[in-house]
PDB file of N, CA, C, O and CB in Angstrom:
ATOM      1  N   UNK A   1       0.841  -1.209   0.000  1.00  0.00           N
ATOM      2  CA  UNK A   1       0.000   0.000   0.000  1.00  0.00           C
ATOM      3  C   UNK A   1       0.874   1.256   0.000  1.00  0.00           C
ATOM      4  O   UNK A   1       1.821   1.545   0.732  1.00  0.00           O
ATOM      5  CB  UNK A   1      -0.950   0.008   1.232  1.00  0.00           C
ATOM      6  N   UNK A   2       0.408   1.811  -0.836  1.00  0.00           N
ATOM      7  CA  UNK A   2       1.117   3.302  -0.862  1.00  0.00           C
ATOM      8  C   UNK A   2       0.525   4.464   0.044  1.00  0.00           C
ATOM      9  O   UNK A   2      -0.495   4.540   0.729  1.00  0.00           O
ATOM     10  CB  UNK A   2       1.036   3.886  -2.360  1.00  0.00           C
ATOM     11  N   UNK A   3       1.547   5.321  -0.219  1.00  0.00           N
ATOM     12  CA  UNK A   3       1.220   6.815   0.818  1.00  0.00           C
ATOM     13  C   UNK A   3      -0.473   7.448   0.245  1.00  0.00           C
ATOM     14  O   UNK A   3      -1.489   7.803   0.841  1.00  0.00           O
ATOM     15  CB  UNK A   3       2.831   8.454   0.364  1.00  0.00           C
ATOM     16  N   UNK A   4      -0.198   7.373  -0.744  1.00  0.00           N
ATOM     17  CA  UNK A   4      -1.089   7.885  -1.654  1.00  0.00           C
ATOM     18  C   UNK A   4      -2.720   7.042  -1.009  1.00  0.00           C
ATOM     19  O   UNK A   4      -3.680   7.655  -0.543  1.00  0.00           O
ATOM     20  CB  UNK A   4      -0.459   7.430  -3.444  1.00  0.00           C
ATOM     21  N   UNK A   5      -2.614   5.635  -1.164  1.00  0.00           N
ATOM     22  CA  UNK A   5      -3.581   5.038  -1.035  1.00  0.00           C
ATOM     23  C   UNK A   5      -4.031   4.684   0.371  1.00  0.00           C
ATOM     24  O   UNK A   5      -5.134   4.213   0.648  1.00  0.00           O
ATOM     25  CB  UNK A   5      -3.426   4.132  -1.765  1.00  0.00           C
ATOM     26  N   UNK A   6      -2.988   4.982   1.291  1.00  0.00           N
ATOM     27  CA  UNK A   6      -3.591   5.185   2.623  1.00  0.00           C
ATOM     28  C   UNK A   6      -4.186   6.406   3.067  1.00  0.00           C
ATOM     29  O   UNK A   6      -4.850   6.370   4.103  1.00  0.00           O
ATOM     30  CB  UNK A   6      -2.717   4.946   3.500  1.00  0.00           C
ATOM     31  N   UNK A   7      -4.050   7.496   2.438  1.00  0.00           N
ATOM     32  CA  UNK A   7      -4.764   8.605   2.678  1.00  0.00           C
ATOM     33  C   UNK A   7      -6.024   8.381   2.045  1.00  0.00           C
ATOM     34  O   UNK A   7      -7.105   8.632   2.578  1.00  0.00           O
ATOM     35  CB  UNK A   7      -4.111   9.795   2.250  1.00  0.00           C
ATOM     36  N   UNK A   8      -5.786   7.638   0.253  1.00  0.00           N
ATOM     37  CA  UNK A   8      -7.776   7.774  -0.378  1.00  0.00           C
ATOM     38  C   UNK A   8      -8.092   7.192   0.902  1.00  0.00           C
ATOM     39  O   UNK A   8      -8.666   8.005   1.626  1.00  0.00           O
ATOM     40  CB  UNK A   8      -8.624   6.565  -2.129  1.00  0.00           C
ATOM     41  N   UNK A   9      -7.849   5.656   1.614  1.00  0.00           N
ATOM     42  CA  UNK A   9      -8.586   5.137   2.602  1.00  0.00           C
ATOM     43  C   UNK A   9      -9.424   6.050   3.523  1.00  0.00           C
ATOM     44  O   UNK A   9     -10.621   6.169   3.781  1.00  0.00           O
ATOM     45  CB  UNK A   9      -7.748   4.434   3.311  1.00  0.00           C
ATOM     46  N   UNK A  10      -7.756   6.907   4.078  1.00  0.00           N
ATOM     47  CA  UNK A  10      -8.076   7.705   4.990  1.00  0.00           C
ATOM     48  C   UNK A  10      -9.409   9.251   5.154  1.00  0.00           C
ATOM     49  O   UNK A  10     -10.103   9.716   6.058  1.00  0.00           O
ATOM     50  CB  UNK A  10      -6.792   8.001   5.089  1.00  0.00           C
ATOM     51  N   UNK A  11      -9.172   9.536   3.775  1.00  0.00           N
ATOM     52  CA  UNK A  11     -10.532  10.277   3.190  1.00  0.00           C
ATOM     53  C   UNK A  11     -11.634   9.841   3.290  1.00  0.00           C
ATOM     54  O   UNK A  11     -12.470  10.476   3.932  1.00  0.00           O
ATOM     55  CB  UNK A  11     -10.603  10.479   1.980  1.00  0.00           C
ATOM     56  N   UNK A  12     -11.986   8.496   2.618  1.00  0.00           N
ATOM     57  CA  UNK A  12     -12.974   7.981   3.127  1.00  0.00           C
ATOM     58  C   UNK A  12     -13.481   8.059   4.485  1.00  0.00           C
ATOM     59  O   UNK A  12     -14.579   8.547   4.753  1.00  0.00           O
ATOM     60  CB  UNK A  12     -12.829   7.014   2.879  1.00  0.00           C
ATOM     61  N   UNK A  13     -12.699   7.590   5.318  1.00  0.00           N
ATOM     62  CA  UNK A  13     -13.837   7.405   6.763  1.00  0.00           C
ATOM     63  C   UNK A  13     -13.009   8.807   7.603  1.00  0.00           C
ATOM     64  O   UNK A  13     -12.995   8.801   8.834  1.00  0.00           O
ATOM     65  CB  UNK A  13     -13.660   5.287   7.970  1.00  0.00           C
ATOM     66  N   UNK A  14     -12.489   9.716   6.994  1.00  0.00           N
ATOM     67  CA  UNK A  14     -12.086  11.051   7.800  1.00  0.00           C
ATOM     68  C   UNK A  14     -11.657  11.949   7.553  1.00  0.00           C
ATOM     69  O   UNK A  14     -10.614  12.440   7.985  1.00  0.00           O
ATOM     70  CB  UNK A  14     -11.474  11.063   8.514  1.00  0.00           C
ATOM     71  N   UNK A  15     -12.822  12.592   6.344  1.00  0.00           N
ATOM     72  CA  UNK A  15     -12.494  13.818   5.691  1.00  0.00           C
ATOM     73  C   UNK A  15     -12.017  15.055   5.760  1.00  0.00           C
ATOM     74  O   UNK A  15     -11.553  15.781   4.881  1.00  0.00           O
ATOM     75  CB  UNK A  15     -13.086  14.040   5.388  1.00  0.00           C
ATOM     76  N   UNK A  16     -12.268  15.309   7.517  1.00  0.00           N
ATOM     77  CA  UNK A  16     -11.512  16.382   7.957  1.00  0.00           C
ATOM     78  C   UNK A  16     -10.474  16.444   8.237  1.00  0.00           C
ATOM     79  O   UNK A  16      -9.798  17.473   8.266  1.00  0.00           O
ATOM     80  CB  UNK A  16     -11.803  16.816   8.678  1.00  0.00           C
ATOM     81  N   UNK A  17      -9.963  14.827   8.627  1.00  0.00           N
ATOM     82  CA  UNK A  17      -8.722  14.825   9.085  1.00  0.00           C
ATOM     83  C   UNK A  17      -7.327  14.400   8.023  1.00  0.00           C
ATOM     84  O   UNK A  17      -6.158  14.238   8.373  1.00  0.00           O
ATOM     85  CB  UNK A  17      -8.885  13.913  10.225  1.00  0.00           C
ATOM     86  N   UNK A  18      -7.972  14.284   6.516  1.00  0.00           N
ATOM     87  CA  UNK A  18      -7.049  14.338   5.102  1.00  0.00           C
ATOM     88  C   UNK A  18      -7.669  15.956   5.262  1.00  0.00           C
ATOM     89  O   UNK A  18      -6.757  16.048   6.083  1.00  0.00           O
ATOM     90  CB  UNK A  18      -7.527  13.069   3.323  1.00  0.00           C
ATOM     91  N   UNK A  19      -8.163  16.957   5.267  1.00  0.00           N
ATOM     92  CA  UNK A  19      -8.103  18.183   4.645  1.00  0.00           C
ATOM     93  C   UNK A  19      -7.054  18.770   5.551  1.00  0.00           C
ATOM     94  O   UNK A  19      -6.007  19.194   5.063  1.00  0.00           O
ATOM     95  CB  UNK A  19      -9.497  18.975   4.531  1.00  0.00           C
ATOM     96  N   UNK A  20      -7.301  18.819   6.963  1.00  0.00           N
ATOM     97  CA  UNK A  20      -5.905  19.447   7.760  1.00  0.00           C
ATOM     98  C   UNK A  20      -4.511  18.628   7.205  1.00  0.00           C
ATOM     99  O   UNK A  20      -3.440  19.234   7.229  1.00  0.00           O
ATOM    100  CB  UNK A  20      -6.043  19.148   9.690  1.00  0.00           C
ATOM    101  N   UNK A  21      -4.563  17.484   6.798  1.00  0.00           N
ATOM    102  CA  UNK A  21      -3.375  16.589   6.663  1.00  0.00           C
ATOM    103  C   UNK A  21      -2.717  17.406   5.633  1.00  0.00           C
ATOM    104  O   UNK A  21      -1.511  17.648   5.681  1.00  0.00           O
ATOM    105  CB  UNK A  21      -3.656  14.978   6.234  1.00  0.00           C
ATOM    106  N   UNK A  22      -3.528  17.854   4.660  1.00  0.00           N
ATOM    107  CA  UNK A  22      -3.322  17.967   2.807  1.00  0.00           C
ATOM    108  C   UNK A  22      -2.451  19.606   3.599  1.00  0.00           C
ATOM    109  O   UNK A  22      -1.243  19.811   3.481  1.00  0.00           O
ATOM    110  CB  UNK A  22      -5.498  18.180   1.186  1.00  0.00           C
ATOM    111  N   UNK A  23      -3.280  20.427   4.246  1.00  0.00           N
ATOM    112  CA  UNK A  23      -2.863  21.762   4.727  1.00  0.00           C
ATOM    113  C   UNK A  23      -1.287  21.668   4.866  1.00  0.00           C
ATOM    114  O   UNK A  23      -0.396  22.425   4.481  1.00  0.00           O
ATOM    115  CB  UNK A  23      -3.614  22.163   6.174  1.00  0.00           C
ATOM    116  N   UNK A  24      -1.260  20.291   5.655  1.00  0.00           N
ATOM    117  CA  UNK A  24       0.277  20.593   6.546  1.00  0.00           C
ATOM    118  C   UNK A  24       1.127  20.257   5.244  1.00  0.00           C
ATOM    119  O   UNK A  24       1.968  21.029   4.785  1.00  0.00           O
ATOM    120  CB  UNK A  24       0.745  19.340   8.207  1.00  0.00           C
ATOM    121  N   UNK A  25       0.834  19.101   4.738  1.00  0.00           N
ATOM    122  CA  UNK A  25       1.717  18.768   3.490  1.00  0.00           C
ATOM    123  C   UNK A  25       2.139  19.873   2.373  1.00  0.00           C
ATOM    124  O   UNK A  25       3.305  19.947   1.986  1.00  0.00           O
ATOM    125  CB  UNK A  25       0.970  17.713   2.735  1.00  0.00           C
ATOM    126  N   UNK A  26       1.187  20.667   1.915  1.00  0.00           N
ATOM    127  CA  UNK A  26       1.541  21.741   1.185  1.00  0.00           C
ATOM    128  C   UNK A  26       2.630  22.723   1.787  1.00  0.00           C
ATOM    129  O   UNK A  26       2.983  23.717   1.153  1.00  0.00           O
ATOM    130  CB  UNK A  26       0.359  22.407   0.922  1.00  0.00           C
TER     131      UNK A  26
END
C-alpha cells in the first residue's frame, strides 16, 4: 500500500482529518 492510497482510505472514513493533513503537506 502506498502513501497515496492510505490517505484515499483515509478520506474515506475522515475527511476532515485528510483536509488538515493535505494543509500541513503543502
Amino acid at each position: 500500500m502506498t502513501k497515496s492510497e492510505l490517505i484515499a482510505r483515509l478520506a474515506e472514513r475522515h475527511p476532515h482529518l485528510v483536509a488538515a493533513d493535505a494543509e500541513l503537506a503543502v
